[in-house]
C-alpha positions in Angstrom: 90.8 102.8 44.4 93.3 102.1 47.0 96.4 99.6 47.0 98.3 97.9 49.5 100.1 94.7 50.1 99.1 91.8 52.5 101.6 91.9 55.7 100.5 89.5 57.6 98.2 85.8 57.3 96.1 84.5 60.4 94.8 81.1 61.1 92.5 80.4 64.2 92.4 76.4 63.7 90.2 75.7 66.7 87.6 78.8 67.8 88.7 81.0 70.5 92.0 79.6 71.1 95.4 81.2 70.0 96.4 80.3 66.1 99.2 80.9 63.7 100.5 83.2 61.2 101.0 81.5 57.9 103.0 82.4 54.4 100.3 81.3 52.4 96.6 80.8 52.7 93.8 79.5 50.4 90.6 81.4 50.3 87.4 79.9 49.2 83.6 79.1 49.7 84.9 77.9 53.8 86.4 81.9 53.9 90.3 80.9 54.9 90.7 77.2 54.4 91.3 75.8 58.0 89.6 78.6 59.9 87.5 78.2 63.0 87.2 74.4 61.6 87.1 72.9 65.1 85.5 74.1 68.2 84.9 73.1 71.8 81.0 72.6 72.9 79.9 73.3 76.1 78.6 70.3 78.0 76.6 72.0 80.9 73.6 71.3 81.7 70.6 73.3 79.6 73.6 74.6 77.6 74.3 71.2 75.5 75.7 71.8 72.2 76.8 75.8 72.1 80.1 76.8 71.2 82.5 78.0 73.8 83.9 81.7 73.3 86.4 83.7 75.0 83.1 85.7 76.1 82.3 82.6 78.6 86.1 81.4 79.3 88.8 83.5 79.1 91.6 81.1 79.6 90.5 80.0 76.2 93.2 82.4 75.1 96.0 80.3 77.4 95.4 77.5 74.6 97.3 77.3 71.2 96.2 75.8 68.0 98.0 74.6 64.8 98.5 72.5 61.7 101.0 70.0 61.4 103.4 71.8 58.9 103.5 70.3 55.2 106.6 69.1 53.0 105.3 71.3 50.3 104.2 74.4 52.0 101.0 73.6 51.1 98.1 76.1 52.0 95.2 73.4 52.6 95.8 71.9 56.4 96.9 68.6 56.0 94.1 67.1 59.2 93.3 67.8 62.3 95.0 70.6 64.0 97.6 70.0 67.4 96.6 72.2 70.4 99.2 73.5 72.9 98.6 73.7 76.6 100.0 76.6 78.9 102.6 74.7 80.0 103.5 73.8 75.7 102.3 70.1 76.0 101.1 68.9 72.4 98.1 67.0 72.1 96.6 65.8 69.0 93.0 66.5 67.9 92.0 62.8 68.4 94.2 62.0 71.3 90.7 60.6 73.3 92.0 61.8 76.5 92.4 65.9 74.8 88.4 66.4 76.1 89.1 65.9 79.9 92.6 67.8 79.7 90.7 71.3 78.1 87.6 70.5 80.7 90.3 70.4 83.6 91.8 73.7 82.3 88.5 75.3 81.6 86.4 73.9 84.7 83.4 73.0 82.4 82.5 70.0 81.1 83.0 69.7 77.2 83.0 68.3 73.8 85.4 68.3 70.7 83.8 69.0 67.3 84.9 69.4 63.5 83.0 71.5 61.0 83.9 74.6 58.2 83.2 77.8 58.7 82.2 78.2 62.2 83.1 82.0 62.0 80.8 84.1 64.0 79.4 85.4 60.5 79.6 82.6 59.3 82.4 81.4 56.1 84.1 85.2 56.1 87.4 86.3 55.9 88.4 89.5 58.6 90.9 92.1 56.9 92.5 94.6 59.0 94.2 97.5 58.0 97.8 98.9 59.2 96.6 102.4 59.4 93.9 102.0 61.4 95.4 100.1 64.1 98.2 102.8 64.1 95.3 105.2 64.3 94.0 103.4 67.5 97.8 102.8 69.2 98.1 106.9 68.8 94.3 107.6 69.9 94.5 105.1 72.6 98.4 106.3 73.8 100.1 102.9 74.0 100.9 100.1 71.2 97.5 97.8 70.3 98.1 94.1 69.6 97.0 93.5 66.5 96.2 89.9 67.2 93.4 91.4 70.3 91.3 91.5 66.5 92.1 88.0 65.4 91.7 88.7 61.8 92.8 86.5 58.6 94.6 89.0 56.2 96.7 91.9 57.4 97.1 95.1 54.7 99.7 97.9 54.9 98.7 100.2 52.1 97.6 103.9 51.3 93.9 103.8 53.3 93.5 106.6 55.5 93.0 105.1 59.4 89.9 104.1 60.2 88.7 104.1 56.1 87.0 100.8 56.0 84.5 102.0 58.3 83.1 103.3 55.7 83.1 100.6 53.2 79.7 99.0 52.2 78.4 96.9 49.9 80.3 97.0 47.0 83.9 96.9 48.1 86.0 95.0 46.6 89.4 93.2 47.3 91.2 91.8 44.2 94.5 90.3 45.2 96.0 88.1 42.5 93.2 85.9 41.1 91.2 86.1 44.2 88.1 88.5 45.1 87.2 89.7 48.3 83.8 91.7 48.4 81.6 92.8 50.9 78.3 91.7 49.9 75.5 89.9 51.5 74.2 89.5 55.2 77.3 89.7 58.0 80.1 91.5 55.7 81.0 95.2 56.1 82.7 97.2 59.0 83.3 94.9 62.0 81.1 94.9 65.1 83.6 94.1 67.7 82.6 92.2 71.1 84.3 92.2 74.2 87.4 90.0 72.8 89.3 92.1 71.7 89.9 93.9 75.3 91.6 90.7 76.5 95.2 90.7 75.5 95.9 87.6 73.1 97.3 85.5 75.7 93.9 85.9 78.0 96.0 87.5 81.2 94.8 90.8 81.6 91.7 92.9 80.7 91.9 95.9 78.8 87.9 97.6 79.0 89.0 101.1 78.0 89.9 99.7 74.7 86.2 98.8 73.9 84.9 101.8 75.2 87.3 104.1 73.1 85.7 101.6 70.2 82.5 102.1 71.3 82.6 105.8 71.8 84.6 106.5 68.7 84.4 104.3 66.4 80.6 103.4 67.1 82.6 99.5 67.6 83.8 98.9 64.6 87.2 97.5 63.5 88.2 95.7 60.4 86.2 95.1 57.2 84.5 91.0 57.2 84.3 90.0 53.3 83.3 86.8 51.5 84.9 85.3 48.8 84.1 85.8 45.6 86.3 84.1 43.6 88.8 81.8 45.2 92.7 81.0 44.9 95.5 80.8 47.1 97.1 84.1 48.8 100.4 85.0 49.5 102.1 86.9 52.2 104.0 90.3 50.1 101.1 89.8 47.4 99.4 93.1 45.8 96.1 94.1 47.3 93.6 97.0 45.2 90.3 98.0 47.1 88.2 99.3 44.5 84.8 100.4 45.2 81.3 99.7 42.9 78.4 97.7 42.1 78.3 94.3 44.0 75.3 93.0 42.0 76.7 89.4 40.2 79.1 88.6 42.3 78.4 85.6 44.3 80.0 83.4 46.3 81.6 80.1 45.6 80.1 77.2 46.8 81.0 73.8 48.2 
């Protein structure tokens, strides 16, 4: 077994573009409620209907995304997220003129669209570890952004760098009343893509990055779980990895 505490609580509203840290979050059959729940669609010709990625547009990265902020802290989002131009103009999900503005700033044609869990894995939730991203600052000889990784839950604990590339099916997460597991397709170590060698603002490129991944880590960062039994998580809240049989434990559904 290993223990830690959750330092940190990410929400990427809209896919692709910048997000927020947040005090609480609730975790359940979506993965992080409010994550990747919007998306733009690329309009191009032949390409109708796929979701846009940093991958194809950078400058996806110059974009922020959050929810309005609720009178009772409340972890569900309370609608539609508000993006955040370079330049800090606020425009509201279903302002009608928001699809032209991003297809201005992008150069592509493109829609808006609404719908849970469009993760790349589909409804997971991306834990990180302190250790390991120490690990890679001191391997890589300069300070590693932790939000390059874009992950939803943050732990400082007593893992060894680099532990959870280890961690098959099996692993569990138990923080509070909620269960994190890695079971089923798309959990496990994280196969990184090229993402994470863009700095978290989309400015400047940083390839060595992925090829230290590649080469030494055979690309993996972070550990992608489902959850297993779902409640509401807390920034400061007490985290125990334990590892066993995975067999019963399922996850919630809609």
């Amino acid at each position: 077994m290993h223990r830690g505490v959750i330092d940190g609580l990410y929400r990427w509203p809209v896919k692709s573009l910048r997000g927020e840290r947040v005090a609480a979050a609730r975790l359940d059959h979506r993965g992080l409620a409010g994550d990747r729940a919007y998306s733009l669609v690329d309009e191009r010709p032949g390409r109708e209907g796929n979701r846009l990625t940093v991958r194809q547009i950078p400058r996806m990265l110059t974009w922020e995304a959050a929810y309005p902020a609720t009178c009772d802290g409340s972890p569900e989002p309370p609608g539609p997220p508000v993006l955040y131009s370079e330049s800090g103009a606020a425009w509201a999900w279903d302002d009608p003129d928001l699809p032209a503005a991003l297809a201005e700033a992008y150069d592509i044609p493109l829609s808006l669209r609404a719908a849970d869990g469009q993760q790349d894995r589909g409804p997971t939730v991306l834990v990180t570890f302190e250790a390991s991203l120490n690990g890679l600052a001191e391997e890589m000889g300069e300070e590693v952004d932790l939000l390059r990784f874009r992950p939803n839950i943050h732990l400082r604990g007593d893992t060894p760098a680099f532990a959870e590339e280890s961690f098959g099916q099996g692993v569990t997460l138990t923080i509070g009343e909620v269960v994190l597991a890695v079971t089923g397709d798309h959990t496990g170590p994280t196969i990184r893509c090229a993402v994470p060698s863009w700095d978290p603002h989309g400015r400047r490129r940083w390839p060595e990055l992925q090829k230290h991944l590649i080469t030494e880590h055979d690309n993996k960062f972070g550990l992608m779980t489902r959850v297993v039994r779902s409640g509401v998580v807390h920034v400061g809240d007490q985290v125990s990895i334990e590892f066993g049989d995975a067999a019963g434990l399922v996850p919630p559904q809609t």
